[in-house]
C-alpha positions, -999 to 999 in steps of 0.1 A, spaced: 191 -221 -63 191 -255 -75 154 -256 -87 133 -232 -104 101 -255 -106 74 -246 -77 38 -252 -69 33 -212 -61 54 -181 -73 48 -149 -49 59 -118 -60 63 -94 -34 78 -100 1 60 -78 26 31 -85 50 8 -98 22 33 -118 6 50 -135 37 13 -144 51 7 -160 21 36 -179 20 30 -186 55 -2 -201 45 11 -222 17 40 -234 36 20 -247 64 2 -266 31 35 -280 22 37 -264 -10 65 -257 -29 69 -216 -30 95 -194 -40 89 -156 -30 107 -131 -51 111 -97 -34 128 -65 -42 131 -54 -5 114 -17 -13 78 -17 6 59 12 4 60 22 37 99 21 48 95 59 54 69 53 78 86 51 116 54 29 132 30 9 126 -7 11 144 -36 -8 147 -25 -41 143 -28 -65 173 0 -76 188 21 -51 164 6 -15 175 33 9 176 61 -16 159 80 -5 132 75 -15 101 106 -28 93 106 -47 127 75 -65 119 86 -77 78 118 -89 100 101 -116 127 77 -121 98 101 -133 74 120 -153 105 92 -172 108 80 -181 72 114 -191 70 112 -222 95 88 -238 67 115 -254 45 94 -257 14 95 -217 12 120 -202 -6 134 -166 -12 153 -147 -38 164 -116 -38 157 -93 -68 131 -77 -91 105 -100 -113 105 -81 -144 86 -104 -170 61 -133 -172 48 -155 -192 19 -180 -191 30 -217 -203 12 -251 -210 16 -264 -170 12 -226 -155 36 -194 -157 71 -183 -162 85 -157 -144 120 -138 -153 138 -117 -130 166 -86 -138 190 -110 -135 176 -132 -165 168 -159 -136 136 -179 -146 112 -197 -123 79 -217 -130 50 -224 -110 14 -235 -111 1 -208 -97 10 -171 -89 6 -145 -66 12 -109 -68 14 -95 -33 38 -61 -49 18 -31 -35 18 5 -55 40 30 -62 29 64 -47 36 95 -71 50 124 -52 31 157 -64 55 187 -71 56 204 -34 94 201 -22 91 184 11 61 160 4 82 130 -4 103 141 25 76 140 47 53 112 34 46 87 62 63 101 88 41 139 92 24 136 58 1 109 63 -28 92 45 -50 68 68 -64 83 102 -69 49 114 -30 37 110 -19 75 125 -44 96 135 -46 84 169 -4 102 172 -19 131 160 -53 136 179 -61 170 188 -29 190 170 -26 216 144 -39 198 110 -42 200 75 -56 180 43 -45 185 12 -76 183 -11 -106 199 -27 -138 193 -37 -162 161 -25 -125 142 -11 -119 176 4 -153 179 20 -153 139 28 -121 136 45 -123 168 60 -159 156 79 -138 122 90 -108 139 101 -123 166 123 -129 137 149 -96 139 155 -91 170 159 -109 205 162 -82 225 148 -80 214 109 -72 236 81 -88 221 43 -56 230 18 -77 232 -12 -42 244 -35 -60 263 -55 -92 278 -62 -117 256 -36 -143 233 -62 -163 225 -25 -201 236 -34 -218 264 -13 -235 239 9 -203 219 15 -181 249 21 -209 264 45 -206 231 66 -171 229 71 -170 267 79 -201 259 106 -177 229 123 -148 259 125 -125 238 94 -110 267 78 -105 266 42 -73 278 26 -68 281 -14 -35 298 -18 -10 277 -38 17 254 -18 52 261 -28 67 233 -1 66 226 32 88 228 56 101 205 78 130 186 98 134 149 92 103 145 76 82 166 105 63 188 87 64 224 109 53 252 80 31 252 46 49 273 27 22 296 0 35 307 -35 27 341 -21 56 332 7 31 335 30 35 308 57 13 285 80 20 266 110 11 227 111 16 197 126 3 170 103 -12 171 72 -37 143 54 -28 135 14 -38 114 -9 -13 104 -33 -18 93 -70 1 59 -75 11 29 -100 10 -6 -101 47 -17 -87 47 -43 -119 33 -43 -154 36 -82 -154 1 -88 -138 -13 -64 -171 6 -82 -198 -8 -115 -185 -42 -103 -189 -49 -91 -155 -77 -70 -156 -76 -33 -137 -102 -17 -122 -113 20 -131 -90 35 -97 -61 13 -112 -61 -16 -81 -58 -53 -98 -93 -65 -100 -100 -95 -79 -131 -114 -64 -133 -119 -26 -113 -146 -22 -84 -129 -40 -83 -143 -76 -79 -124 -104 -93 -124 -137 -68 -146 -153 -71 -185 -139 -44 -194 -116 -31 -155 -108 -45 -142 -74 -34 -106 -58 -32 -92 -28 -26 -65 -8 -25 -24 -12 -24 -32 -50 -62 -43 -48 -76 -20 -26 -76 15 -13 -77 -3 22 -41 3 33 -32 -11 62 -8 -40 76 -37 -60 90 -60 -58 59 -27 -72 39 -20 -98 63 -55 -110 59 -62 -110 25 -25 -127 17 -34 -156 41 -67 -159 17 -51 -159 -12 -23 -187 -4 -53 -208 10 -71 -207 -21 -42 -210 -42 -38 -241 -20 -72 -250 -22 -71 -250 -65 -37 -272 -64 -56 -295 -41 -92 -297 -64 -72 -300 -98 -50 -328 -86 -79 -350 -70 
C-alpha cells in the first residue's frame, strides 16, 4: 500500500465496519479498514431478522457486503490485526502485527467482543449453532421444541419469562443451587418452566447440535436448544489505552450518535451494546461514518 495517510481509520471489517465505510466512501473520504477476518459469529450457520438477509449466512452477507464497499475507490482494505495506537498532533496512529503504521483524522472501532466459553465441554462447540443467545436472531428456528437456559437468579427468571413465548416446553438450568426468590420460582413453576440445579458436566452433541445435558451426577437430559449468556472482552485494548472510557458491563461507552469519550474516536457495533444483532450493527456503523464525515466536514469549513 502506497499511502498510509487517511481521512478515517476503521478497525474491524464486519457489518458495522463495512456500513461505515460504505457511508464514508459515498462521502468521498479517504478510509482504510483494517480487519482480522474473525467475526464473532462465523460459527453461526444463519442469519435472521434482517430484511432482505433473513435466513443468509453470515458469511454470505460480510461477502456481497464487502463486494460492494469495494466499488468506492477511496476505501481501502488491509488484511491483519491493529495491535497499538497512538494519538498525534493531526489525529491518530495505528500499528498493525506486522509493524505497518497508518494515520488518520479520525477512527473508528467497529471490532465486536470476544465471548468467554464457560468450562462445559461442548459449549464452544455448540455456541451459535444450538447454543444460542438472542430469541429474536433464532428463536423463531426453534419455536415450540425442547428448551433450556442456562442461568439463575433475576436473568434466570427474566429470560426464562421472555423465552417461554417461544415455547411451552423450557427447562431453567440454574447449574447449581437456584438464587430465584420464592416468588420468582413459584411463577415459573405456575407457567410449567421446570427448574433444574444439578451441575452440567457437558453437553452433548453432533456438529454443534446440542441433543443431551449431561449432570455431574451422569444423569442425563434431553434438549434441543439451550439459551446462554456468555461473559466476553473487548476484541482490542487499543480503544482503553487511548482513553476510551468503558461502561460498568464492559461495552465502549458512546453517546447516540456513536462517539466516544475521546474526540475524534467513535465505536460501533456488538462492542457498545448488548443489542446483538446484524441490523442494529449495520445501523449504528452507517451513523458513525456519517458523523465521522460530518466532524471532517465542520472542522475544515
Amino acid at each position: 500500500m502506497t499511502n498510509n495517510n487517511f481521512d478515517v481509520i476503521i478497525i474491524g471489517g464486519s457489518y458495522s465496519g463495512l456500513s461505515a465505510a460504505m457511508a464514508l466512501g459515498r462521502s468521498l473520504r479517504q478510509v482504510l479498514v483494517i480487519d482480522s477476518g474473525k467475526p464473532c459469529n462465523r460459527q453461526t450457520p444463519h442469519s435472521h431478522n434482517f430484511l432482505t438477509q433473513d435466513g443468509e449466512t453470515p458469511k454470505n452477507i460480510s461477502i456481497k457486503a464487502r463486494a460492494q464497499v469495494e466499488k468506492y475507490e477511496a476505501v481501502k482494505f488491509y488484511a491483519g490485526l491493529a495491535t497499538s495506537g497512538v494519538k498525534t498532533l493531526e489525529g491518530f496512529e495505528i500499528t498493525t502485527e506486522f509493524n505497518d503504521k497508518f494515520i488518520s483524522k479520525k477512527l473508528i472501532f467497529a471490532t465486536g467482543v470476544k465471548d468467554i466459553m464457560p468450562d462445559i465441554k461442548g459449549f464452544s462447540e455448540s455456541w451459535g449453532i444450538s447454543v444460542i443467545h438472542c430469541p429474536y436472531c433464532h428463536g423463531y428456528e426453534v419455536r415450540h421444541e425442547k428448551t433450556g437456559i442456562l442461568g439463575n437468579g433475576e436473568y434466570g427468571f427474566e429470560f426464562s419469562k421472555m423465552i417461554n413465548n417461544w415455547t411451552k416446553d423450557l427447562t431453567l438450568f440454574t447449574n447449581g443451587k437456584s438464587t430465584l426468590t420464592e416468588e420468582q420460582t413459584g411463577k415459573l413453576k405456575a407457567h410449567n418452566i421446570k427448574i433444574v440445579e444439578e451441575e452440567i458436566d457437558s453437553f452433548e452433541q453432533t456438529n454443534g447440535q446440542v441433543e443431551y445435558v449431561i449432570f455431574k451426577n451422569r444423569h442425563k437430559k434431553p434438549i434441543q436448544a439451550i439459551y446462554a449468556r456468555a461473559p466476553f472482552v473487548q476484541h482490542t485494548d487499543i480503544p482503553k489505552t487511548l482513553g476510551c472510557e468503558l461502561t460498568e458491563e464492559g461495552y465502549i461507552s458512546v453517546d447516540p450518535f456513536q462517539r466516544t469519550t475521546v474526540q475524534g474516536i467513535y465505536a460501533c457495533g456488538d462492542n457498545t451494546t448488548f443489542k446483538r444483532s446484524v441490523s442494529n450493527a449495520v445501523a449504528m456503523g452507517t451513523s458513525a461514518g456519517a458523523i465521522a464525515n460530518k466532524e471532517i466536514i465542520d472542522e475544515a469549513f
